[in-house]
C-alpha positions, 0 to 999 in steps of 0.5 A, spaced: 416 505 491 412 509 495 410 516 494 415 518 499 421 513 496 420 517 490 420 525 492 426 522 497 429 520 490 428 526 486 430 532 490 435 535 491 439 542 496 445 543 492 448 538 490 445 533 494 439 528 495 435 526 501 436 517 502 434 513 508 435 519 512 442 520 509 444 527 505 448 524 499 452 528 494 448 528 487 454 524 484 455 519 488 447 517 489 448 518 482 454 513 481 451 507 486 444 508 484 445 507 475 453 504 476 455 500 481 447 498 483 446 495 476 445 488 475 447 486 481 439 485 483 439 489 488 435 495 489 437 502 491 432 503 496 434 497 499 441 500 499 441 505 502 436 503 507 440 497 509 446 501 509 443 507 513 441 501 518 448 499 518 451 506 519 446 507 526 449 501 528 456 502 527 457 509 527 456 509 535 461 503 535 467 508 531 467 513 535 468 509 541 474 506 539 476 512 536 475 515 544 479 509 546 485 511 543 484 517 546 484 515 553 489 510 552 494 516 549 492 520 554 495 516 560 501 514 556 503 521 555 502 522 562 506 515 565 512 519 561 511 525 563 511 523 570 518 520 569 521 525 564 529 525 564 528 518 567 530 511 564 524 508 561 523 501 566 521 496 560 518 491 565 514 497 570 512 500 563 510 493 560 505 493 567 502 499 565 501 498 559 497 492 561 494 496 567 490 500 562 489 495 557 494 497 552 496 490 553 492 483 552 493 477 554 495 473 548 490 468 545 490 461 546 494 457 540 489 457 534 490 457 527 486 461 521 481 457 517 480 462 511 477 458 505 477 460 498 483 464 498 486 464 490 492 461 490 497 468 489 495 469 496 495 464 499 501 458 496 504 463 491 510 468 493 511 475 489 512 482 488 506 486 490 504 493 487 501 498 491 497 503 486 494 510 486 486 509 485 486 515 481 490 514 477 486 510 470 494 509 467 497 507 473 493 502 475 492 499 468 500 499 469 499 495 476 494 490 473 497 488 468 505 487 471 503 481 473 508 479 466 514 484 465 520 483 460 526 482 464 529 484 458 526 491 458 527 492 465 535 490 464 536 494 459 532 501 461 535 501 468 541 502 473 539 493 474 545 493 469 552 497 469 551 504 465 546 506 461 543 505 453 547 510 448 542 515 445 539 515 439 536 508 437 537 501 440 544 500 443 546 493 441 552 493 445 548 495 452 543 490 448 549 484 448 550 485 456 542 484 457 542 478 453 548 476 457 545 478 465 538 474 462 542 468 461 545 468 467 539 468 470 536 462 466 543 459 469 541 460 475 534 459 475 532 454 471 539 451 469 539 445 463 542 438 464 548 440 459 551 446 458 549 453 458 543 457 456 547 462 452 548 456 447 541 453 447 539 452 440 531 453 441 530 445 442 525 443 447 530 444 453 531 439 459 532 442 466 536 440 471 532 445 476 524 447 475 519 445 471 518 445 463 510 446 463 509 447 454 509 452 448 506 459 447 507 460 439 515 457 438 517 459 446 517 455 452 514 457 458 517 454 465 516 454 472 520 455 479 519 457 486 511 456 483 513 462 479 513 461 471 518 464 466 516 465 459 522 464 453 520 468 447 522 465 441 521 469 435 526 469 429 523 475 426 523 480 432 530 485 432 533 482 438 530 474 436 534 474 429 540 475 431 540 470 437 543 463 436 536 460 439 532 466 437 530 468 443 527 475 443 525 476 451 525 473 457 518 474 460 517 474 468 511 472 473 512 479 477 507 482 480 501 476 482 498 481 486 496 489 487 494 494 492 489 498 489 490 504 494 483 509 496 488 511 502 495 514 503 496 515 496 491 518 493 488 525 495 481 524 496 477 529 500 470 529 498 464 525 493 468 529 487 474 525 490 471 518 492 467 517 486 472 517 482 475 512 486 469 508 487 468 509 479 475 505 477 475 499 482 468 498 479 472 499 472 477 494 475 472 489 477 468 490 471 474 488 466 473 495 463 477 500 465 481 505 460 486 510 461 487 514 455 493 518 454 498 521 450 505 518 448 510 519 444 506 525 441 499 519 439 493 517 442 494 512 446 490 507 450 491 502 456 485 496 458 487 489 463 490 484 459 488 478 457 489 472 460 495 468 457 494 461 453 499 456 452 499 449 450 501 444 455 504 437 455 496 435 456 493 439 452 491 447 453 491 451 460 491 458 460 495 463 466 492 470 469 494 475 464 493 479 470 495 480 478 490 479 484 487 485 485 485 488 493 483 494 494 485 498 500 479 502 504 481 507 509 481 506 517 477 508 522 478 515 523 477 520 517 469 523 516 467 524 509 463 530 506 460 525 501 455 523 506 452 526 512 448 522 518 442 524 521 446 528 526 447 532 521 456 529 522 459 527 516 460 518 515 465 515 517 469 514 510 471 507 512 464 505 514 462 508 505 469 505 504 467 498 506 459 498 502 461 501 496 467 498 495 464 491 496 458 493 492 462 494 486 466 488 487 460 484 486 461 486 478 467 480 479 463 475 483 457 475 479 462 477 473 457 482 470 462 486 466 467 483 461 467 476 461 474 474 459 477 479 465 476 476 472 479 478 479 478 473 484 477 465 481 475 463 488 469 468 488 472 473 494 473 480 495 480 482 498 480 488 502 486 491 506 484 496 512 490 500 515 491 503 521 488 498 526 489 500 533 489 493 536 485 487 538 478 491 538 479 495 533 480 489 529 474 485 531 469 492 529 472 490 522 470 484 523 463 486 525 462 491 520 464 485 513 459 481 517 454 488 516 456 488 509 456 482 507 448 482 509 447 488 506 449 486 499 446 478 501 453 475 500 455 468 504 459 470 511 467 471 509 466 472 502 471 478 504 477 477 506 481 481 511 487 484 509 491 486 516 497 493 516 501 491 522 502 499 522 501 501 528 504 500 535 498 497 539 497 492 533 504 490 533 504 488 540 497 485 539 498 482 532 496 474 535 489 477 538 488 481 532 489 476 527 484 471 532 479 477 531 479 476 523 481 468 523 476 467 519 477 472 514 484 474 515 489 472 508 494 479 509 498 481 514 504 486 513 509 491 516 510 498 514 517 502 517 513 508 516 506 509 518 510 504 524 515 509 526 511 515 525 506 512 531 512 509 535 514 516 535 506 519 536 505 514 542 512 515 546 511 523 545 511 525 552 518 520 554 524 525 550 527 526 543 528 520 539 534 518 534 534 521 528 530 519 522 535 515 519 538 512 526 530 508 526 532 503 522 538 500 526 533 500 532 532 495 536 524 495 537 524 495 529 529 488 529 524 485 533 517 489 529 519 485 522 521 479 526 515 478 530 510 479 524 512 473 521 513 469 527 506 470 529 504 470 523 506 463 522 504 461 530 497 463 528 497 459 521 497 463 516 502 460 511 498 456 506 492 461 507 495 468 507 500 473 504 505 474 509 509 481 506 514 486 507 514 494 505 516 498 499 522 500 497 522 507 495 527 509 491 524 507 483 530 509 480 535 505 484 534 498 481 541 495 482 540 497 490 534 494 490 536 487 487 542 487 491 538 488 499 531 487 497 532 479 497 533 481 505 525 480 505 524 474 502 530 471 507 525 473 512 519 468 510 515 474 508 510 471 500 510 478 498 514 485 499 511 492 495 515 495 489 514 502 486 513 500 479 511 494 474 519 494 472 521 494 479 516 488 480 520 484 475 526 485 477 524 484 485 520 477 481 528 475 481 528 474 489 523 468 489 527 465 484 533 465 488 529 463 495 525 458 497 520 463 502 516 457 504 522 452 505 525 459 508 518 459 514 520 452 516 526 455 518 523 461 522 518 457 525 524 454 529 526 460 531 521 462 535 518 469 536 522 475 539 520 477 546 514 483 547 518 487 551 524 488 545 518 492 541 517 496 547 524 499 548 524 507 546 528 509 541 529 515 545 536 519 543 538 518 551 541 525 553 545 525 546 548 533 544 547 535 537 551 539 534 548 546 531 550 543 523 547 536 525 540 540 527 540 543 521 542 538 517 536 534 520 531 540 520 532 541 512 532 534 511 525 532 514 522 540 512 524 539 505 521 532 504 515 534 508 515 541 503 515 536 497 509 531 499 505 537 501 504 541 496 503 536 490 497 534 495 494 540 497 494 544 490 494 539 485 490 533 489 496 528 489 497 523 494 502 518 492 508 521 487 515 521 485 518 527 489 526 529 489 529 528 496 534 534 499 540 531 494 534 531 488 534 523 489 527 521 487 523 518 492 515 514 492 512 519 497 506 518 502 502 519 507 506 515 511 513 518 509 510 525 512 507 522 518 514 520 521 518 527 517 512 530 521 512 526 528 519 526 528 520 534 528 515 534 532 518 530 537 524 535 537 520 541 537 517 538 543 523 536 548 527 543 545 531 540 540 530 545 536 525 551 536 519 553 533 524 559 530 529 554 527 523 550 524 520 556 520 527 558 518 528 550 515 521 550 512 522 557 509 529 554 506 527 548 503 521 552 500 525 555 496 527 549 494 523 545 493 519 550 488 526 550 484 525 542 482 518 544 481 520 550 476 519 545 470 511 544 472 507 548 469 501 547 474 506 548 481 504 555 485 511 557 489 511 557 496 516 562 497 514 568 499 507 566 500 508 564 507 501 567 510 497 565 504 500 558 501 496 553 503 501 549 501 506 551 506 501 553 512 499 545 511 506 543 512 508 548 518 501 546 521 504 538 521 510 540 525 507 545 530 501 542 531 504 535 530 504 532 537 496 534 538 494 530 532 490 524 533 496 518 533 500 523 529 496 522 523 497 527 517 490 527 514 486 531 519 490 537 517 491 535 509 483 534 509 481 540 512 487 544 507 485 541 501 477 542 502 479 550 503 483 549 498 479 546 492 473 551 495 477 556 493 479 553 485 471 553 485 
């Protein structure tokens, strides 16, 4: 190391150290130099030199697209203001949007050739978690779900009929759970004679899957590719007072998880990423623990092991745990945490990408627990969001490559996960996925940040469908069927995940069982849940189809025409009455009020928040982006006024603050109208919501959170 090298390494200004011409924050130089550096064999001049180079590169490059968008944003809202109060010409709209380059040509016929994909991606199909990073418990949860007790799910859940008496364990909601997992084994993987519910514990001869061995007295079986665990124990509580001695029902639930850096978490500056940084390399070490309290004791959580059986060849071990992506930031934010030469702050999906990738290393070159592995296959997976068509893909393409010859990995060692989320991509799916062919192994579709863009981006033609009308338009039929047709055009099947949004409501598990299946039936591998119970009840849906099987029959369907995606949602000179106004107002500012405060005090990104009828509802980023944009849209075209919008906001506040009443750390916001942070945030995404780059939240949630915690300190 050079004098020069050293005195760069030991100084300091305020918080902040000099690298490779970069300013870093104390703690994150601290945390790549001593933790995600260590043993992967490469020093940390060499680091941050090669990430500098990479960042001057790049940097330039990022901007660019963001500009692009701009423009491209800049002339649509100009073609529709133009044509204000008029039908929307679909072909002569298709034509503009190629003029301006909005719209490519399709590729040639090609086919994906990604290679080392583990099979839970690429031949298996399942529930997905997607996981708060900040959130040591929550995601332990999440990487251990890839196993859950369809007993407890049955008996703690709406999955079933009632609820469980107080006091103890309810033997008769007990039977009907035992009953419904009977049906289940029935259904699934039923016997060549009779029923499971008089199975005596012998070796059981299947009519339907695959009896695979033995773990102590149970058996363990598959089916659809995924495996069901009957635990035989004739001294547990529930297992001796069973005929065959069954004491639980254990599904292979969530095979793979999305462990979130972006819509779910808050995270704002190097205090916040590294946090983030610090559990993924936890993860990828295999060792992570989350200490808690429950039930009045210390408790803790670590991965679990993986799981031993005893075959008819011998013995063979499952993974204990789900595939683990993480997912980094788009394109648009700036982070603190670094600052370039110019003195601007770094492009938060550049760091993302490297330090993410960086701490992955741990897993690849297994310097950490050696009995816990993420990918068997020596890959990295990491899903980016919020891609703006073909070159935005191809620049993610650039940067892996970029980083791969920082850390010296083999070219594609990281994989791409593509979020199909936002209007340009989905109307360019086929050349997206040829831009990353090579590294691609997920595409997937997301209704919220989709719908919040489909508004954004067609903000100038006139007021849209209510929220709750989106679904039921037709650009959404043709987005969900698209995907997967293109996808399966482009090879994906056998490569890659196909996969399909969450379902919002953790406390509504007979709903989901009862319409969640819909999303299996569309050949998607995978669909996200919003808990490890939720992930082994949504297990079910695989059982019950054959998703492969299914693709065949899509595949004979063909794809959907452009022009379908490209129709408006417009509300076509509809009148709402005065009540429906309101009834739409409140529902969106009670929502926006609920997500937003939780985030700008207390820095959480993703959580459980009561709906305007105290329904509780997985809320994101993404929900408040379609609220935002949606209120925005109206306020624009005169639907309602900014004077309406301030009346709603100030009713829901005092709501909102009622169903927080109970949270010893929540500030009110009513009454504090000019010095909540909180509430001024909310009000400035609906009023400023139309200037907002592609409707996206987190310009204003940054910029509010930072004042916030400045003002904490």
């Amino acid at each position: 190391m050079t004098q020069q090298n050293t005195m760069e390494r030991t100084g300091t200004n305020n918080g902040r150290v000099p690298r490779a011409g970069l300013d870093v924050a104390k703690e994150l130089a601290e945390f790549v130099e001593t933790r995600a550096l260590s043993g992967t064999g490469l020093d940390a001049d060499t680091f941050w030199q090669r990430f500098a180079a990479m960042l001057d590169e790049l940097v330039p490059v990022n901007r660019a697209l963001l500009d692009r968008r701009d423009t491209l944003q800049r002339a649509i809202d100009e073609w529709h203001a133009a044509r204000s109060g008029e039908p929307i010409d679909t072909q002569a709209y298709m034509q503009f949007l190629h003029k301006i380059g909005y719209l490519i040509e399709e590729p040639a016929p090609f086919a994906v050739d990604t290679r080392n994909v583990d099979p839970e991606i690429a031949t298996m199909a399942g529930p997905q978690l997607v996981v708060p990073v900040l959130n040591e418990r929550f995601v332990l949860n999440a990487a251990n779900a890839r196993w859950g007790s369809l007993y407890d799910a049955f008996y703690g859940t709406d999955a079933l009929p009632g609820t469980p008496e107080p006091g103890g364990y309810d033997a008769a909601r007990g039977a009907k759970v035992i009953a419904a997992g009977r049906a289940f084994l029935d259904e699934t993987v039923p016997l060549r004679t009779g029923s499971w519910a008089d199975w005596d514990g012998s070796e059981p001869a299947l009519r339907k899957g695959e009896l695979r061995g033995r773990r102590g007295k149970g058996w363990l079986l598959r089916h659809n590719g995924l495996h069901i665990e009957i635990v035989v124990d004739r001294d547990h509580p529930i297992g001796r007072t069973d005929r065959a001695g069954i004491a639980d029902i254990v599904m292979e639930a969530a095979i793979t998880t999305i462990v979130d850096m972006e819509d779910s978490v808050a995270a704002v500056d190097a205090q916040d990423k590294v946090a983030a940084y610090a559990n993924w390399l936890g993860l990828m070490r295999g060792e992570l623990t989350a200490h808690f309290r429950k039930g009045g004791k210390d408790a803790s959580r670590t991965l679990a092991p993986d799981r031993e059986y005893t075959g008819l060849d011998g013995a063979f071990t499952l993974p204990g745990r789900s595939v683990l992506f993480v997912r980094n930031v788009g394109h648009l934010m700036t982070n603190p945490a670094i600052r370039l030469p110019d003195g601007s702050d770094v492009p938060e999906g550049l760091m993302d990408a490297a330090i993410t990738a960086l701490c992955s290393l741990h897993d690849l070159k297994r310097l950490g627990n050696p009995a816990i592995t993420n990918s068997r296959t020596g890959s990295i997976y990491i899903v980016k969001p919020k891609m703006h068509g073909p070159e935005e893909a191809a620049f993610t393409n650039r940067l892996f490559d970029a980083v791969e010859n920082m850390l010296n990995l083999p070219r594609h060692t990281m994989k791409v996960g593509v979020m199909d989320e936002e209007r340009r991509t989905s109307a360019n799916l086929a050349a997206c996925i040829a831009a990353v062919r090579h590294r691609i192994v997920f595409i997937n579709t997301g209704f919220l940040d989709r719908t919040g863009d489909e508004i954004h981006t067609a903000m100038h033609a006139g007021p849209m469908v209510p929220k709750g009308e989106m679904k039921a338009a037709e650009w959404i039929d043709a987005y969900e069927r698209r995907n997967v047709a293109i996808g399966l055009a482009c090879g994906l099947d056998g490569k890659a995940q196909i996969g399909k949004g969450m379902w919002a409501m953790p406390d509504r598990m007979a709903d989901m069982l009862e319409t969640k299946i819909a999303h299996p039936m569309t050949g998607a591998n995978t669909a996200w849940v919003p808990s490890p119970t939720a992930a082994t009840l949504h297990a079910i849906h695989y059982h019950r189809v054959d998703v492969f099987a299914r693709r065949e029959q899509i595949a004979q369907e063909g794809i959907p025409p452009l022009e379908n995606l490209l129709r408006v949602p417009l509300a076509d000179g509809r009148n709402w009455s005065d009540d429906e106004i309101a009834r739409e107002l409140d529902n969106n500012a009670q929502g926006i009020l609920g997500y937003v405060v939780r985030w700008i005090d207390q820095g959480v990104g993703c959580s459980k928040v009561p709906d305007i009828n105290d329904i509780g509802l997985m809320e994101d980023r993404a929900t408040l982006r379609i609220s935002s944009q949606a209120l925005a849209n109206w306020l624009m075209h005169g639907v309602c006024s900014e004077a309406d919008i301030d009346a709603a906001l100030r009713r829901m506040a005092v709501k909102v603050d009622a169903q927080n009443a109970g949270d010893p750390f929540y500030e009110p916001m009513a009454g504090r109208w000019d010095s909540s942070h909180a509430y001024r945030a909310a009000r400035a995404l609906i009023v400023e919501g139309a200037a907002q780059p592609s409707g996206y939240t987190e310009p204003l949630l940054h910029a509010w959170r930072l004042r916030r915690k400045a003002e904490a300190a």
